[in-house]
C-alpha positions in Angstrom: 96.3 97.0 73.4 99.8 97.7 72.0 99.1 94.8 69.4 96.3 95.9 68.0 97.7 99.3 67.5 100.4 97.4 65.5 97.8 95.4 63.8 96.3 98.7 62.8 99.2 100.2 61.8 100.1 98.0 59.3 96.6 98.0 58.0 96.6 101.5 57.5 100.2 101.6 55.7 98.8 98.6 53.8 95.7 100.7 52.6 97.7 104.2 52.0 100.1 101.9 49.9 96.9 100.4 48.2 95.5 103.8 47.6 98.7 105.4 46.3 99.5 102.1 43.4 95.6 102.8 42.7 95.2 106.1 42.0 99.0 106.9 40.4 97.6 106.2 37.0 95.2 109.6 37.7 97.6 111.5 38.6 98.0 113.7 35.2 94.5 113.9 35.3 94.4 115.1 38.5 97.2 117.8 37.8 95.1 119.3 34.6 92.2 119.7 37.0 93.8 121.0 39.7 95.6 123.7 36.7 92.2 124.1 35.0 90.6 124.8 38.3 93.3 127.2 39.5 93.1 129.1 36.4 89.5 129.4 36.4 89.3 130.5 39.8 92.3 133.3 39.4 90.2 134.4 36.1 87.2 135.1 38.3 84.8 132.3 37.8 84.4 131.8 41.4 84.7 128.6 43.5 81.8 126.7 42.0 83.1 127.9 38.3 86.6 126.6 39.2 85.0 123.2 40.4 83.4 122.7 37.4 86.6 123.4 35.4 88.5 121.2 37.4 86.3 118.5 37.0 85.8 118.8 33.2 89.8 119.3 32.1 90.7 116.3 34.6 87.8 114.0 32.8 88.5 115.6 29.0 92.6 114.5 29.7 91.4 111.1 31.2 88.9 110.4 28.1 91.7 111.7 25.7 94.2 109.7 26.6 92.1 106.4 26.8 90.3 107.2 23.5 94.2 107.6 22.2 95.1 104.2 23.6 92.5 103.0 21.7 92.8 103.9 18.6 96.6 105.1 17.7 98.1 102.0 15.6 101.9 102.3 16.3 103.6 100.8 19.5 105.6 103.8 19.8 102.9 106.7 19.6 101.0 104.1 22.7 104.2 104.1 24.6 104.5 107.9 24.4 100.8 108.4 25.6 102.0 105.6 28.3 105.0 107.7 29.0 102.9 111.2 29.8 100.4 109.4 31.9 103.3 107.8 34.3 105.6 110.5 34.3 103.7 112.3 36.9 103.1 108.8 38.4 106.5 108.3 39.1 107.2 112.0 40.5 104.3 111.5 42.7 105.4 108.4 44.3 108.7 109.7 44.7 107.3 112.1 46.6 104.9 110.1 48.7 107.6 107.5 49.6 110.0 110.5 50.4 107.3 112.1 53.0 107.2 108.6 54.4 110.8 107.8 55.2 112.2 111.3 55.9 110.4 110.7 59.3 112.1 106.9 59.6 115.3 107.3 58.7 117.8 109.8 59.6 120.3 109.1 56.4 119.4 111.6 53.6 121.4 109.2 51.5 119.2 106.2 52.1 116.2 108.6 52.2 116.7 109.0 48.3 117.4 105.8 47.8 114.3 104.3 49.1 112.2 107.2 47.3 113.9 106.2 43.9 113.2 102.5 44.8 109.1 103.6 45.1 108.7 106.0 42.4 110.2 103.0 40.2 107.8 101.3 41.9 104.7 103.2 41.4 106.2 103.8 38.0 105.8 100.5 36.7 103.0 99.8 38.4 101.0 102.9 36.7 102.8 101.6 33.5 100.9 98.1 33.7 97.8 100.0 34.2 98.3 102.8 31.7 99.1 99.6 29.3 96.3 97.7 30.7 94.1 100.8 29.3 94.2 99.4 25.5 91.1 97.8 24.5 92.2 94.0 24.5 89.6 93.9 21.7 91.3 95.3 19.4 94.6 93.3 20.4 92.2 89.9 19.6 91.5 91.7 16.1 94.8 92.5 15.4 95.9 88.8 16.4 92.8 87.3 14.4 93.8 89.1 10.9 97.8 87.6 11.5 
């Protein structure tokens, strides 16, 4: 019995690891629709007003910034639209790890250190992904007219 507890165990820290590296890359998103909503819902639109809001800031700032990727020419304006969408990436992972090994190790010192060493981490990780967000169309064009 104790085995399959530790087999579950690391199935579940494999999955919450999974799920965190996945769903960095929304995590500006999520944080304009979680604003949105919280505006809305202070300005009086109610909860099913706020919902609403929530969901269509988070899916405008998503489609924004992918329709950007697409179509800005210069490496350095793509970069900086890379740079806004991991940002909040990398906070967030910092802050996931942190929650994670504040209850595993008793050293605030290596505490930080291991939550620097994920939200690097997840930082790159959302990064590749943010990257991976470019059309690789238009990359083929670019390459065909060279």
């Amino acid at each position: 019995m104790i085995f399959l507890g530790i087999l579950l165990s690391i199935a579940a820290i494999g999955f919450f690891c999974w799920l965190l590296f996945t769903l960095a890359v929304f995590a500006l998103p999520l944080f304009a629709g979680l604003s949105a909503a919280t505006w809305a819902y202070h300005t009086g639109a109610g909860w099913f007003g706020a919902i609403l809001v929530g969901i269509a800031a988070g899916g405008l700032t998503l489609g924004i910034g992918q329709v950007l990727l697409a179509t800005v020419r210069p490496l350095w304006a793509k970069c900086a639209i890379a740079a806004i969408f991991f940002a909040p990436a990398v906070i967030a992972g910092y802050h996931a790890v942190h929650g994670i090994v504040k209850h595993t190790m008793p050293s605030e010192t290596w505490q930080i250190v291991f939550s620097v060493v994920g939200a690097v981490a997840v930082g790159i990780t959302a990064f590749l992904r943010v990257a991976g967000m470019a059309t690789p169309v238009q990359a083929s064009k670019e390459l065909a007219r060279a």
